[in-house]
N, C-alpha and C positions, 0 to 999 in steps of 0.2 A: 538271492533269497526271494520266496516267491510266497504271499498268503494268500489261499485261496478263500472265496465266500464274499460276504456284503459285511463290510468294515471289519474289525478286528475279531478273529476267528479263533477259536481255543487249538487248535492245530495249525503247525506249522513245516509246511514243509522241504525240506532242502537239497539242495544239486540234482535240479533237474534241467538242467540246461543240456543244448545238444551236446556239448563239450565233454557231459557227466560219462562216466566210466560202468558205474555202477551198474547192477538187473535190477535191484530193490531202493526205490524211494525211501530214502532217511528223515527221519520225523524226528522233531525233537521235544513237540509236547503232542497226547501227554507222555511223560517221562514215564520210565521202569526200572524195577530195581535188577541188577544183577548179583547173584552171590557166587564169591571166588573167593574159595579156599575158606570157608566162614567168615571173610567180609564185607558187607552190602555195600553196592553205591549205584547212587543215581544216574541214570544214563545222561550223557550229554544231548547225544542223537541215536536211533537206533531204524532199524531195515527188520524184514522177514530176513537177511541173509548178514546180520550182524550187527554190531552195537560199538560205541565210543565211549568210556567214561573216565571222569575227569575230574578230582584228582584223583591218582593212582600211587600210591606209595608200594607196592608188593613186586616180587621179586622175579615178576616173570618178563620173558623177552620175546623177541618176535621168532615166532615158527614153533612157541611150546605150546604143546594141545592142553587142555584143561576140560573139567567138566564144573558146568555153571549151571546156576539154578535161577531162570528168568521170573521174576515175579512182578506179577499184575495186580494193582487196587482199586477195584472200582468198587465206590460207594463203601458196604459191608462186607463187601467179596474180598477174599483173594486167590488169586490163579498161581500155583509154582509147577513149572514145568523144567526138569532137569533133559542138558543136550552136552552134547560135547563144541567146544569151540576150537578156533586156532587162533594165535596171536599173529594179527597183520601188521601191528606196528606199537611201537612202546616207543615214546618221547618222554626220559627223562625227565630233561629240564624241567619239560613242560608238563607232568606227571600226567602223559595220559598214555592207555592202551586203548588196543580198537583189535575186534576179535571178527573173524568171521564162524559165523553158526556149522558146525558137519552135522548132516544128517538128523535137522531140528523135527522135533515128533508132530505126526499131522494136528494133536491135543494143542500144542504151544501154535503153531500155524493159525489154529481155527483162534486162538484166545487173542493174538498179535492182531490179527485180522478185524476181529470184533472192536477190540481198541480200536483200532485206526476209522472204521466205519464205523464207529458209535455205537452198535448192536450189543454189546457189553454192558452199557447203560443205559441204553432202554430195558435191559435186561431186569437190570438193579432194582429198577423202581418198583 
């Protein structure tokens, strides 16, 4: 786990080491909510190319498509941008799923993007 900036940084970002598999840097603040199936939850960690959240109790399994609806709070705002995902992994136990984004719209891109560089909230003010 790596935080970047001069002392403790409100972004955090994770698996970027060379070992990392991933194309998209997974961030875990600030957090988003995802809605599956009409229930919200907070992400754990999430990329431009998918999300983790945790706990999970719903009844999906890995390799079922869904359509989610990613939503963004900044300040008074908020951003919902509906995509379709796929389930890359559901741990019981451990009640989490982790989805990868298909064909996420360039609107949720520019809004995800904004997050991550701050431009959403300089936006707000």
């Amino acid at each position: 786990m790596q935080w970047h900036g001069l002392g403790m940084s409100r972004y955090q970002v994770i698996g970027i080491d060379s070992a990392e598999r991933r194309r998209n840097r997974r961030s875990a603040l600030p957090q988003i909510e995802i809605e599956i199936e009409g229930e919200v939850y907070v992400t754990t960690n999430w990329s431009l190319g998918g999300f983790l959240v945790e706990p999970y109790s719903g009844k999906r399994k890995t390799g079922d498509h869904l359509t989610v609806t990613i939503v963004v709070k900044v300040n008074d705002k908020e951003f919902r941008h509906r995509t379709d995902a796929t389930v890359a992994r559901r741990r019981r136990a451990a009640g989490q799923l982790a989805a990868h984004f298909q064909s996420i719209p360039p609107e949720a891109i520019d809004t995800l993007d904004g997050l991550i560089t701050g431009r959403l909230r300089r936006l707000g003010r």
